[in-house]
C-alpha positions as CSV (number, residue, x, y, z in Angstrom):
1,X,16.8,7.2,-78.1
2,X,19.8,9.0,-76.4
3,X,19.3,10.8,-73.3
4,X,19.2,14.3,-72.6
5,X,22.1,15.9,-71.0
6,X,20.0,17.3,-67.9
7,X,18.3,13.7,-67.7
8,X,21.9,11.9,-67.3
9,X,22.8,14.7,-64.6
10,X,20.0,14.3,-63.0
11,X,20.5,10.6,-62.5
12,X,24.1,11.0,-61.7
13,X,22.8,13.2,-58.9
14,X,20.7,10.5,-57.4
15,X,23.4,8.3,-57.6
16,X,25.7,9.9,-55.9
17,X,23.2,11.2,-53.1
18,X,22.2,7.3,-53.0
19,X,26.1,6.0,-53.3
20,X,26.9,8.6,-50.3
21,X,24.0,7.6,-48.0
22,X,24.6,4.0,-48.5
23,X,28.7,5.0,-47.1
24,X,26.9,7.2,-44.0
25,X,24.7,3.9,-43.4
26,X,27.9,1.7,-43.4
27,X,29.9,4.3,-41.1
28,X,26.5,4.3,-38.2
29,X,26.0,2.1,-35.7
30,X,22.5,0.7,-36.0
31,X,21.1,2.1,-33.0
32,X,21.1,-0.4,-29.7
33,X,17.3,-2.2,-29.0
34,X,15.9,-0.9,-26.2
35,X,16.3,-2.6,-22.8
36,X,13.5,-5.0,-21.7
37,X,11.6,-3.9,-18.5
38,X,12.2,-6.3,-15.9
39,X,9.0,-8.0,-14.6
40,X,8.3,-8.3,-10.9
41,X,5.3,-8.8,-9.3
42,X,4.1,-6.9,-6.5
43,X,1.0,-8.6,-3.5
44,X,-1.2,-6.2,-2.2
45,X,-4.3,-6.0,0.1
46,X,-6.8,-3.1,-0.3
47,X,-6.1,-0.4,2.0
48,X,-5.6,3.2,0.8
49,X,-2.3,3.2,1.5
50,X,-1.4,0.7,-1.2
51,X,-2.5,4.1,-4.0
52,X,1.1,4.6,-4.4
53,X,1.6,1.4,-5.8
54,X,-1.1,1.7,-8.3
55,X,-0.6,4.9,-8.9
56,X,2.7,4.3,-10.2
57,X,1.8,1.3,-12.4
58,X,-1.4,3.1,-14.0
59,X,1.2,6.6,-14.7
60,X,4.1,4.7,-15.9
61,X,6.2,5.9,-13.0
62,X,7.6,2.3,-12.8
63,X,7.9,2.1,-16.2
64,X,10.2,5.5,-16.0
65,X,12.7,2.8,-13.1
66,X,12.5,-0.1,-16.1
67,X,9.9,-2.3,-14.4
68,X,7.4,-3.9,-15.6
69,X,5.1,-4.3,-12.5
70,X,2.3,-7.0,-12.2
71,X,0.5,-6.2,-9.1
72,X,-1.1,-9.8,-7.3
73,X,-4.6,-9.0,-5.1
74,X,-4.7,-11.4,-1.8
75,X,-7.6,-10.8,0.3
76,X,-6.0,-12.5,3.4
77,X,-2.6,-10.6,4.7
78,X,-1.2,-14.7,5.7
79,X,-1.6,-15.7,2.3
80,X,0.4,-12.4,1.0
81,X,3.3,-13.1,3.7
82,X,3.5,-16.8,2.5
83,X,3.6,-15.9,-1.6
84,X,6.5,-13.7,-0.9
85,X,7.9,-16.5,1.3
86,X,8.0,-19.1,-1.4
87,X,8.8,-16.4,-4.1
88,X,5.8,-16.3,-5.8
89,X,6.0,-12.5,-5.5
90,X,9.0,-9.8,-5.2
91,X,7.6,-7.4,-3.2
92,X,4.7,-7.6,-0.3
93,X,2.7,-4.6,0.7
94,X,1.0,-6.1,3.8
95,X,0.1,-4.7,7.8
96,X,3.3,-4.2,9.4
97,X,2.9,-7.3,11.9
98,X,3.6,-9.7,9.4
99,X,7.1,-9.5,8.7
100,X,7.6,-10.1,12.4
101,X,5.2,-13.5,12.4
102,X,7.5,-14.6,8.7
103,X,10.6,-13.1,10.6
104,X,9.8,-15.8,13.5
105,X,8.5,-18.6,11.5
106,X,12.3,-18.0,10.0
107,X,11.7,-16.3,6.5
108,X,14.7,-13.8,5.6
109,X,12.2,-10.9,5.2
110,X,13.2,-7.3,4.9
111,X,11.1,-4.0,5.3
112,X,12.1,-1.5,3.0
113,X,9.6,1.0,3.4
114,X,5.8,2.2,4.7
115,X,3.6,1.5,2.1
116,X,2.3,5.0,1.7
117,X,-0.4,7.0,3.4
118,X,-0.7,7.9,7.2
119,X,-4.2,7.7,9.4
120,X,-5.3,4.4,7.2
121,X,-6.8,2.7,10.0
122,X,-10.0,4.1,11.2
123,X,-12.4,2.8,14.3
124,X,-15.9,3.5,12.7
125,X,-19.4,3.4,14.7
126,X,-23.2,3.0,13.1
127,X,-24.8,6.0,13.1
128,X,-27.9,3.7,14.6
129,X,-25.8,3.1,17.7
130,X,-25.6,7.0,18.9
131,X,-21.8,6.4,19.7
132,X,-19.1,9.0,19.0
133,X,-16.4,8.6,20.9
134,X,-14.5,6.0,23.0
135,X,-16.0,7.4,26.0
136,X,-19.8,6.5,24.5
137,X,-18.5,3.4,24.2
138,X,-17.4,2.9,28.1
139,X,-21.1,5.0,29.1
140,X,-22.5,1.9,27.0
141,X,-20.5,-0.5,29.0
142,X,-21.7,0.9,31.9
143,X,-25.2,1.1,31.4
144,X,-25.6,-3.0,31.1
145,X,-26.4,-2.3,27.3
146,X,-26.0,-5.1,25.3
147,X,-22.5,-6.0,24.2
148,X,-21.1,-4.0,21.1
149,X,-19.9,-6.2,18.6
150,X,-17.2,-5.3,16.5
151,X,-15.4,-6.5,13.3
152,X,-12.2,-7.3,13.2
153,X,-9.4,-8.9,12.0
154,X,-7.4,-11.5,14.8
155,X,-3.6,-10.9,15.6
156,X,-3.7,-7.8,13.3
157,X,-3.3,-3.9,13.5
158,X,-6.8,-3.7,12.7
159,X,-7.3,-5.7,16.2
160,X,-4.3,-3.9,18.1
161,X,-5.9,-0.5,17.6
162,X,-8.6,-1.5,19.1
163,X,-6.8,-2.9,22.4
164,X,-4.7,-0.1,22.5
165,X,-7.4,2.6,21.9
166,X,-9.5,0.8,24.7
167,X,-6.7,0.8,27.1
168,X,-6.1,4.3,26.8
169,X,-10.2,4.8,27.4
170,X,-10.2,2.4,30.5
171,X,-12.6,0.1,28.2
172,X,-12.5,-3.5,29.2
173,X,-11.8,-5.1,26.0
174,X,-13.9,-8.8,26.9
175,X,-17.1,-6.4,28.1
176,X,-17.9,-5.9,23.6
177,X,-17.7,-8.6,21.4
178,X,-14.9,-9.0,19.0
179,X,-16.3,-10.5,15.9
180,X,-12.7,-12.2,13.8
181,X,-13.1,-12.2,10.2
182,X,-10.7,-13.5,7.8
183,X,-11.7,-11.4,4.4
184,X,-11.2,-7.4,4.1
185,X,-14.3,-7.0,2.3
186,X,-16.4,-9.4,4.1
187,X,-16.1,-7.2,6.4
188,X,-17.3,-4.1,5.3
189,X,-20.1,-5.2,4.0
190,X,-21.1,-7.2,7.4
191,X,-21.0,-3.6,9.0
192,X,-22.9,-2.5,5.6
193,X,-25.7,-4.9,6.6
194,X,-25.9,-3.7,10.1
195,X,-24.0,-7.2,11.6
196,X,-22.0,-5.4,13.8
197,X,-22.2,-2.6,15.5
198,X,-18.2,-0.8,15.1
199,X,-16.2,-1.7,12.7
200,X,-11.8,-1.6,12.7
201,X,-11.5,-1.5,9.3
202,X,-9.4,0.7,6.4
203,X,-9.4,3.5,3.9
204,X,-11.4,4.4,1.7
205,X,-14.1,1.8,3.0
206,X,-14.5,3.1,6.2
207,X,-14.6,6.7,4.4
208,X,-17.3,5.3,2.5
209,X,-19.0,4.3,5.2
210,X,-18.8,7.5,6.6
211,X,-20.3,9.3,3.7
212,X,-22.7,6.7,2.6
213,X,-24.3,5.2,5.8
214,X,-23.6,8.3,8.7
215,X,-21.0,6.4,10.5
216,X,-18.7,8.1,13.0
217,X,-15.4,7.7,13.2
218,X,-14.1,7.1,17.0
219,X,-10.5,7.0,16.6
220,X,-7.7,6.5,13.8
221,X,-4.1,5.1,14.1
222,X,-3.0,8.2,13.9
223,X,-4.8,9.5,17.1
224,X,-4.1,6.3,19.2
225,X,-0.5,5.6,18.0
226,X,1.5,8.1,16.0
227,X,0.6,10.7,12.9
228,X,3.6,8.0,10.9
229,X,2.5,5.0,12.6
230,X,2.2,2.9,9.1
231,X,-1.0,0.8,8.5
232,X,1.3,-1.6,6.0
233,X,4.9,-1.7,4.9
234,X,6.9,-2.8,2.0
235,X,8.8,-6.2,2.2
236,X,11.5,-8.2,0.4
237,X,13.4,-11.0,1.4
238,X,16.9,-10.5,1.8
239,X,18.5,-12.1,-1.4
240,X,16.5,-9.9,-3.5
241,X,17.5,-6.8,-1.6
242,X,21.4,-8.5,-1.2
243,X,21.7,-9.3,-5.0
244,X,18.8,-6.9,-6.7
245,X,19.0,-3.6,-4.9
246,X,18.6,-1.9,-8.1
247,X,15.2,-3.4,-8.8
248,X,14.4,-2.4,-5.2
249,X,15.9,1.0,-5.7
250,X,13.2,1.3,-9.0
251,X,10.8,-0.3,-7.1
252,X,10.8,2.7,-4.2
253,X,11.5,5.1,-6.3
254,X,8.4,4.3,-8.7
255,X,6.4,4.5,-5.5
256,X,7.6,7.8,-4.3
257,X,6.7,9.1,-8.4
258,X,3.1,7.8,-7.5
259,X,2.9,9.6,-4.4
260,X,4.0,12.7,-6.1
261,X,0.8,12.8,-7.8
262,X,-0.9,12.1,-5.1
263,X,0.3,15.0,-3.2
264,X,-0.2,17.1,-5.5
265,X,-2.8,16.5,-7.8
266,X,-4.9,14.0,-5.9
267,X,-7.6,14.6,-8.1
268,X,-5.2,13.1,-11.2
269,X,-4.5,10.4,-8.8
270,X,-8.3,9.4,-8.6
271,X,-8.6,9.4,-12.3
272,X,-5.7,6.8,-12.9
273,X,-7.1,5.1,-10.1
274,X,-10.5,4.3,-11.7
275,X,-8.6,2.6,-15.3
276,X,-8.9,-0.7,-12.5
277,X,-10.1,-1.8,-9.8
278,X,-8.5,-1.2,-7.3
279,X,-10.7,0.1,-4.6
280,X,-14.4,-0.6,-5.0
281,X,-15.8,2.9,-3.9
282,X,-17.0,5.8,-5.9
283,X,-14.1,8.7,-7.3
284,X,-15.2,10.8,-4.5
285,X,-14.9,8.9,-2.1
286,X,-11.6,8.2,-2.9
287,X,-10.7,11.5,-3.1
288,X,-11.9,12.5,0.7
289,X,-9.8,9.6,1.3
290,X,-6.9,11.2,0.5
291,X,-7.8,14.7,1.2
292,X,-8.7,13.4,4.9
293,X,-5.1,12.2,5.5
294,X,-3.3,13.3,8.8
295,X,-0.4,14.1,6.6
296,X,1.1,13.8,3.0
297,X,2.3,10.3,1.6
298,X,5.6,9.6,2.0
299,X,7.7,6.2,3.3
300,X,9.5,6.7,6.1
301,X,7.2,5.1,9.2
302,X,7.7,5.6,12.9
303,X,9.9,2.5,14.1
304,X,9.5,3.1,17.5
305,X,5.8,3.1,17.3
306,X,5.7,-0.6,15.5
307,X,7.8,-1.9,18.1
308,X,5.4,-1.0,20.6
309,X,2.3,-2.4,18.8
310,X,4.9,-5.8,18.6
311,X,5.3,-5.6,22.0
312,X,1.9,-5.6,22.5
313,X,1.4,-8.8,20.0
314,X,3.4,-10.2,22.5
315,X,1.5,-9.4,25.8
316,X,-1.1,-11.3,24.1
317,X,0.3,-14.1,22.9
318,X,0.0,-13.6,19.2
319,X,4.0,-13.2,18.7
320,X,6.0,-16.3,19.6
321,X,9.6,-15.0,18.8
322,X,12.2,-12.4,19.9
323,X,12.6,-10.5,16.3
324,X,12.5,-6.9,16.6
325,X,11.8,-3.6,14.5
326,X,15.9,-3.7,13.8
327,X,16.4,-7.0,12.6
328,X,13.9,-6.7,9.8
329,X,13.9,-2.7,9.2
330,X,16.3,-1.7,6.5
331,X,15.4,1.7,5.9
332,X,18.7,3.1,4.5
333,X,17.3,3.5,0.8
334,X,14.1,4.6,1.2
335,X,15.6,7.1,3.5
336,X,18.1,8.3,0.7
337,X,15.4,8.4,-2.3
338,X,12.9,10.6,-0.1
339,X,15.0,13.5,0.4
């Protein structure tokens, strides 16, 4: 049966549609595959001022740099500083004094940045005790009372805000009882249980403690140091920041998206918070953690104020070395991505 004429012009139509896609095809470029994300891994502790960084991992803000960032829990600060030694990890969020104890032990290590977050580190009191303020803690002295025992953690800016906030007082530091832990969380919950009676510890735990239990805050590191004295910093060693500084430029800049949100929508910040677990405390505590900050987040810290808190590390004999704030501090990037 012979086909109609509108049937054969209807197939040459297709044809030539199909025979001129096939030439458009052939003149394209197939479009390039998209770049793979480069994986680093980032240690952490648990402190509040570490919500950039998971922040930016739970929003995609690293994601946005071309990272693909695998964040590594260490409950002891020591164990962080040696995984970034022996490149376990890229990047070490971890109290500012240990750079300077790698620095001297003779690891190339580099801070690039605060972590994020000002008044982290907070001097709490039971509510049991009646104390609050330094100066209860000197009339307790005085009176013969038994000794206070507070928590702590040896060698470590949870210990030197303590000395330095005692100083300041006239408190004599042997007339309490400095109780050394070795675990972050251990020690919460000994001042949970009522082991101790103060407790130098972090955000949002001690926040929790003051919402939860009645416990008085008697100072913060922003009252005994400086408003942009840093709890923690950011650290590299030098070959990654000498041969990778654009996966340490994405790196910073990842952090400074996840403290956007924080800034600004802190409330956001909470929700992206609670997809893990980073931070053991209910959402509103959390947010009072943030809302209770001396400051906004930002990554720039007061270098002058951690060399005087290393130079009192030295007084006591926990630094053996020379290394100072400049020999360590590269600040030159973060200082460029934050304006």
């Amino acid at each position: 049966m012979t086909a109609s004429r509108p049937a054969l012009r209807t197939k040459a139509l297709f044809a030539g549609v199909a025979g001129l896609g096939l030439a458009l095809a052939g003149m394209i470029a197939p479009a390039p595959a998209l770049a793979a994300l480069v994986k680093v891994k980032a240690g952490h502790l648990v402190a509040i001022d570490m919500a950039p960084l998971f922040v930016a991992k739970e929003s995609g803000c690293f994601e946005k740099e071309g990272l693909d960032v695998e964040t590594v829990f260490f409950a002891n600060p020591g164990d962080n500083n040696a995984a970034l030694a022996g490149g376990a990890i890229d990047f070490s969020t971890n109290p500012f004094t240990l750079p300077f104890f790698a620095a001297n032990s003779g690891v190339p290590i580099r801070v690039v940045a605060a972590a994020g977050g000002w008044g982290v580190i907070e001097v709490i009191a039971q509510k049991a005790s009646g104390l609050k303020t330094l100066d209860d803690v000197k009339a307790h002295i005085a009176a013969g009372k038994p000794k206070l025992k507070i928590a702590t953690l040896q060698g470590d800016t949870l210990e030197l805000i303590l000395t330095r906030a005692f100083a300041k007082a006239g408190i004599d530091p042997a007339a309490t009882e400095f109780v050394y832990f070795n675990d972050l969380l251990a020690m919460v919950e000994a001042f949970r249980a009522g082991q101790v009676d103060i407790l130098s510890h972090i955000k949002p735990y001690t926040t929790e403690m003051v919402a939860d239990k009645g416990a008085v805050v008697l100072t913060t590191d922003a009252q005994t140091w400086t408003t942009y004295s840093p709890n923690t910093v950011v650290s590299v060693l030098d070959k990654t920041l000498a041969e990778r500084p654009e996966v340490v430029r994405g790196y910073l800049s990842g952090l400074i998206c996840g403290a956007k949100i924080i800034n600004e929508t802190p409330e956001k910040a909470v929700d992206l918070l609670t997809k893990g677990t980073y931070f053991r405390v209910k959402p509103a505590v959390l947010l009072q953690a943030f809302k209770s900050a001396p400051a906004p987040v930002s990554f720039i810290p007061d270098v002058d104020s951690i060399q005087s808190v290393v130079t009192d590390l030295t007084k006591l004999g926990y630094v053996k070395g020379a290394t100072k704030a400049s020999d360590i501090f590269r600040l030159d990037m973060i200082t460029s991505l934050q304006k």
